[in-house]
C-alpha positions in Angstrom: 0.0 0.0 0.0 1.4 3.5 -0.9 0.0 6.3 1.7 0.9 10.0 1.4 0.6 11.9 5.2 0.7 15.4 4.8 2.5 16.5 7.6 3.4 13.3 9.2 5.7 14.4 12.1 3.4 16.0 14.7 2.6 14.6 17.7 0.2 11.9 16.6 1.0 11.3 13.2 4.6 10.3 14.2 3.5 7.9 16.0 1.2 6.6 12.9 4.3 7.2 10.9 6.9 4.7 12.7 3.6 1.9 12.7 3.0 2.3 8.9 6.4 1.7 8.3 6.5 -1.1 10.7 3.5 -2.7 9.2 5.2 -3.0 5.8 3.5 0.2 4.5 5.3 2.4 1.4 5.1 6.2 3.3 5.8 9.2 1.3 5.8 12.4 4.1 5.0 15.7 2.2 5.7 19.0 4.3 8.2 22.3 4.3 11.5 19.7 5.7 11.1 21.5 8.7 11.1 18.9 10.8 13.1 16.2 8.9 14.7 15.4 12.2 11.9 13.7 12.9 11.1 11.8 9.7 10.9 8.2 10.7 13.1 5.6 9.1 12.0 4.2 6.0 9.6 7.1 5.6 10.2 9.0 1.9 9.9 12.8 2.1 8.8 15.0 -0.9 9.2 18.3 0.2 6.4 20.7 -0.1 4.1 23.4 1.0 0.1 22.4 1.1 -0.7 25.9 1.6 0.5 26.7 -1.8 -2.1 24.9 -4.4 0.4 25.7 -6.8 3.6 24.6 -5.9 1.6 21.7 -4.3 0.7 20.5 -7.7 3.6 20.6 -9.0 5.1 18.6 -6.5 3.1 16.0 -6.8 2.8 15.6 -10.4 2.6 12.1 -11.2 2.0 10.4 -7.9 -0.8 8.5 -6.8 -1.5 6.8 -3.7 -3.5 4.1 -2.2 -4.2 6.8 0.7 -3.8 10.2 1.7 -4.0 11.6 5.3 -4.1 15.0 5.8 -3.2 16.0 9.3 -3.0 19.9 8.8 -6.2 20.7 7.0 -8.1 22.8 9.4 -10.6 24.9 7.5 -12.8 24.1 4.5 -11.1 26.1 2.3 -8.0 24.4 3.1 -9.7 20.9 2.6 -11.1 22.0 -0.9 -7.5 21.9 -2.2 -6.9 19.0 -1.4 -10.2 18.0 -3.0 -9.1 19.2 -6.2 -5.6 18.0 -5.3 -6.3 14.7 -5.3 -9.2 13.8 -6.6 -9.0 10.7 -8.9 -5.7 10.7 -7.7 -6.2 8.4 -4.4 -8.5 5.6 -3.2 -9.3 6.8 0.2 -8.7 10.4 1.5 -8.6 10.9 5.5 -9.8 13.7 7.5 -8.3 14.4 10.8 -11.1 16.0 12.7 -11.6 16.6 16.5 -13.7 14.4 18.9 -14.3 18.5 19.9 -16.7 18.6 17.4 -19.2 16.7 19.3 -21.8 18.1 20.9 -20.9 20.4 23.9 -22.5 19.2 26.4 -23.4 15.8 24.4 -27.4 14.8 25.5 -25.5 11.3 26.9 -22.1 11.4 28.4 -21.3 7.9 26.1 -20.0 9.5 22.8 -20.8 7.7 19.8 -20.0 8.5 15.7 -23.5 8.0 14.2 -26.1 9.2 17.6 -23.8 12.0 19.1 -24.6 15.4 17.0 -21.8 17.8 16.4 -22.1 21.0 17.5 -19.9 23.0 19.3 -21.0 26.7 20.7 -17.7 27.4 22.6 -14.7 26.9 20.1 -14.2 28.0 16.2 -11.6 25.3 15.5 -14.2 22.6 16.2 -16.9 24.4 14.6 -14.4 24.7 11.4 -13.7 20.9 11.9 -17.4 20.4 11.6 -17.7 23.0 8.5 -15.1 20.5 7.3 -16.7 17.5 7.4 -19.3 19.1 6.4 -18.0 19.5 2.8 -16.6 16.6 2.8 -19.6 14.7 2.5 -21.2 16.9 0.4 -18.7 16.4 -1.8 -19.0 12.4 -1.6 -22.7 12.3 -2.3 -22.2 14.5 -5.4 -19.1 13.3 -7.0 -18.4 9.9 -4.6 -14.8 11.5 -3.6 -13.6 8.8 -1.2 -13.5 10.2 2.3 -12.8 8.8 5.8 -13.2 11.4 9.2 -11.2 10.2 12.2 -11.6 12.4 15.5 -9.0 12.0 18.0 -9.7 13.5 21.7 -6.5 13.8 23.9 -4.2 12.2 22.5 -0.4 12.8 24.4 2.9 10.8 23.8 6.8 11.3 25.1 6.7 14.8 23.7 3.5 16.1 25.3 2.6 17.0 29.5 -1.5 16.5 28.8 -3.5 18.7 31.1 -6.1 21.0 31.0 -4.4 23.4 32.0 -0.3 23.9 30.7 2.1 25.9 29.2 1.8 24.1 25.5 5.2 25.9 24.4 6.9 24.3 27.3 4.8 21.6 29.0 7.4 20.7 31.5 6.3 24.0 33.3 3.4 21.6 34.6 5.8 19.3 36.3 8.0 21.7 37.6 5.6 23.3 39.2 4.0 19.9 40.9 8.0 19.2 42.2 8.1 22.9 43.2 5.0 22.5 45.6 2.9 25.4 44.2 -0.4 24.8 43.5 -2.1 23.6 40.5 -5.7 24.6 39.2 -8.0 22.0 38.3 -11.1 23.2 36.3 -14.5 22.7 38.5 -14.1 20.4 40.9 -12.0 17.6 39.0 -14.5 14.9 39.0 -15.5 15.4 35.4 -14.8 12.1 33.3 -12.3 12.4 30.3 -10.1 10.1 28.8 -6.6 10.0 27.7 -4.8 8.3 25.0 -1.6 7.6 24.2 -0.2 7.8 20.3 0.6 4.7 20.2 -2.4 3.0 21.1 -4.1 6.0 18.8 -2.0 4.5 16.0 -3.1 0.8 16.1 -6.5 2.2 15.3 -5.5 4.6 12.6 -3.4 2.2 10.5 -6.4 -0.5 10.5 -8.1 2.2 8.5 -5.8 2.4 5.8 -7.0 1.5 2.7 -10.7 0.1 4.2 -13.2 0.3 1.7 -15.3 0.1 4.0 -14.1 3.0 5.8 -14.9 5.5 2.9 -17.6 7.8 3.8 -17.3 6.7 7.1 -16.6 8.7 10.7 -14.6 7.2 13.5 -13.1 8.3 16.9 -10.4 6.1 18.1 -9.9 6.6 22.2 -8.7 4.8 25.1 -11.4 3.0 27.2 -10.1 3.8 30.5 -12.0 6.7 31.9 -10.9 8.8 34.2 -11.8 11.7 36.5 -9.6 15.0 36.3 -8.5 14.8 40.0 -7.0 11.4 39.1 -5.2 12.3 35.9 -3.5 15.3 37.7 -3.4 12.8 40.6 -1.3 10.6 38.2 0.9 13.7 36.7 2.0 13.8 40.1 2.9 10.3 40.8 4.9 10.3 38.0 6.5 13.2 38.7 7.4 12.0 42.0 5.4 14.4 44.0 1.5 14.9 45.1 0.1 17.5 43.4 -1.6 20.5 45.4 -4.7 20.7 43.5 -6.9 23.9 43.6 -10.1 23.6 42.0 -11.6 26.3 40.3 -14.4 26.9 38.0 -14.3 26.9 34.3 -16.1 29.6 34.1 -14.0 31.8 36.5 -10.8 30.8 34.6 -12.4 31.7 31.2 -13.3 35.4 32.8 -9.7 35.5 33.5 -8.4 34.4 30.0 -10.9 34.4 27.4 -9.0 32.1 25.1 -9.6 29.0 27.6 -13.2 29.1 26.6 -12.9 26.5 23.6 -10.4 24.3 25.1 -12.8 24.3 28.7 -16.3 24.8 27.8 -16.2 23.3 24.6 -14.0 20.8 25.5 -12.3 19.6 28.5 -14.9 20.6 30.9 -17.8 18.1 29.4 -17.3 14.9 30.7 -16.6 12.4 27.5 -16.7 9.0 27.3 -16.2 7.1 23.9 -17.6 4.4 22.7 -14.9 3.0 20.2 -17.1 -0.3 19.4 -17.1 1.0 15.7 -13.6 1.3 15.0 -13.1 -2.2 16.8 -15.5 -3.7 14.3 -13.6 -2.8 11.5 -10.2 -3.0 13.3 -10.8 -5.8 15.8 -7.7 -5.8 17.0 -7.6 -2.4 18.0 -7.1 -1.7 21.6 -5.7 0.7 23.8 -3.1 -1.3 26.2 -0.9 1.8 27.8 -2.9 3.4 30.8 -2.5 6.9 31.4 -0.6 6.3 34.6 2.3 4.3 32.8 2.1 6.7 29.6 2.9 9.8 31.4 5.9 8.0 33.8 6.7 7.3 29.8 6.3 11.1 29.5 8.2 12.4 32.2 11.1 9.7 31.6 11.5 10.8 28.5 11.7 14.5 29.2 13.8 13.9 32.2 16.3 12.0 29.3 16.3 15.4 27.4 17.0 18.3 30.0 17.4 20.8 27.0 13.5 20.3 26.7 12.8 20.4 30.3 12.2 24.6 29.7 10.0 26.2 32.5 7.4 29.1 31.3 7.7 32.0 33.2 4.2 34.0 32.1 2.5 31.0 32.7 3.4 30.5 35.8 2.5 34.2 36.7 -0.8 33.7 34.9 -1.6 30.7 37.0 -0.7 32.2 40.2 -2.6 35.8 39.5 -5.9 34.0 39.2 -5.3 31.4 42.2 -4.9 34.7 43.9 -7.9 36.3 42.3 -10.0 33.2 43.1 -8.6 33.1 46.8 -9.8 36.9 47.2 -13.3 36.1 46.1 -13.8 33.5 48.7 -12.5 35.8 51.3 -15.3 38.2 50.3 
């Protein structure tokens, strides 16, 4: 099988990357070569930028491919290039959406692909993911263009400190802070359900989706089943960090008057509790399933950061941020 990934070197897609090539799969990467440090072995890079439709071409005159993955197409407009791109030029084209897209709050807290609407009030880059799919099938019932939607929810791996809250420039600033003994916010009270998955168990599911015919015009979510409350997965942050967490709980909505930016990534996200029901990918992956729990995933985590101090950077703003409205919040109660 010959599978094109634009992009290809992110945080989940690497991961889908190194099991492709494990699983006997002919990989072609197609980005800027700005990360060809992290181009997998065996992997074949055409360099390349998606965001020029013209240069795109060009660089991809002549190919064709059993699949093509796009892992950076956020917008509509940026999903009807590739349309045009590679239409009769690929069996199956994959959509990476969100599992944000779902409804916020869902009518039932058990998430599945075909019952649970999409809609999302809080956040315009699930709304765009929706808009997205939205062509997408549009454009399958009118000229059969062969499209698959996955939506991944959290998904973490050695490069990423998952949290609600964190410093995404330099998620060690999460850990430090836990070692440090300052306290930590934890949106509402923490016992929200959510679930975490690790890339690698993400990837088991992804690459029994390559070149499915039964996948094409098709929608999947591909999630861990263990569920978890937010006091335990900042619980298990600290564990692996080798130090219990002071948690401070405080509500979404009070952090989202502080910074108005954490209202998609809260209220239209991480605040609802979400629980998947992944028996449709296991039907047409059987043997799909997630095997790494969060609490050995992020001792992964942590290991690896711990094995590369030169990424082990501490935030200082965000660190001021998080302590300005712990004091703001602290001030209201004394009121």
């Amino acid at each position: 099988m010959k599978v094109l990934f634009i992009g290809g070197t992110g945080l989940i897609s690497e991961a889908v990357s190194k099991l492709a090539i494990e699983r006997g799969i002919e990989l072609y990467l197609f980005n800027r070569g700005k990360r060809d440090a992290r181009v997998p072995s065996g992997a074949k890079v055409i360099h390349g930028d998606i965001r020029d439709p013209k240069s795109a071409a060009a660089a991809l005159d002549g190919y064709h491919f059993d699949v093509v993955v796009d892992w950076i197409a956020f917008t509509p407009e940026q999903v009807s290039v590739d349309i045009e791109l590679f239409r009769g030029r690929t069996k199956q084209y994959i959509f990476i959406s969100s599992a944000s897209a779902y409804q916020k709050p869902p009518v039932h807290y058990i998430i599945t692909e075909d019952a649970t609407p999409l809609e999302n009030k809080y956040w315009q880059y699930s709304r765009d993911k929706i808009a997205c799919e939205q062509l997408l099938q549009e454009e399958h019932a009118a000229t059969e263009f062969p499209f698959t939607i996955v939506r991944p929810s959290f998904t973490y791996g050695d490069t990423m400190i998952p949290a609600a809250l964190n410093s995404w420039p330099h998620p060690w600033s999460l850990i430090a802070r836990i070692r440090a003994g300052l306290p930590v916010i934890v949106h509402g009270d923490g016992s929200s359900l959510w679930t975490m998955t690790h890339n690698s168990d993400f990837a088991k599911g992804f690459v029994g989706l390559l070149g499915r015919e039964e996948a094409i015009g098709e929608a999947y979510h591909i999630t861990s089943d263990e569920v978890l409350t937010w006091n335990q997965i900042y619980e298990a942050i600290g564990t692996a960090a080798g130090a219990e967490p002071k948690l401070v709980h405080i509500s979404s909505e009070f952090l989202v008057s502080h910074d108005p930016e954490l209202a998609g990534g809260l209220l239209g996200d991480k605040a609802v509790t979400s629980v998947f029901d992944n028996s449709k990918i296991k039907q047409l992956v059987p043997e799909f399933e997630a095997t790494l729990s969060f609490a050995e995933g992020i001792k992964r985590t942590v290991a690896w950061f711990e094995a590369h101090p030169e990424r082990c950077t501490e935030d200082s703003e965000w660190n001021e941020q998080m302590d300005a409205i712990i004091t703001a919040h602290a001030s209201g109660f004394k009121k």
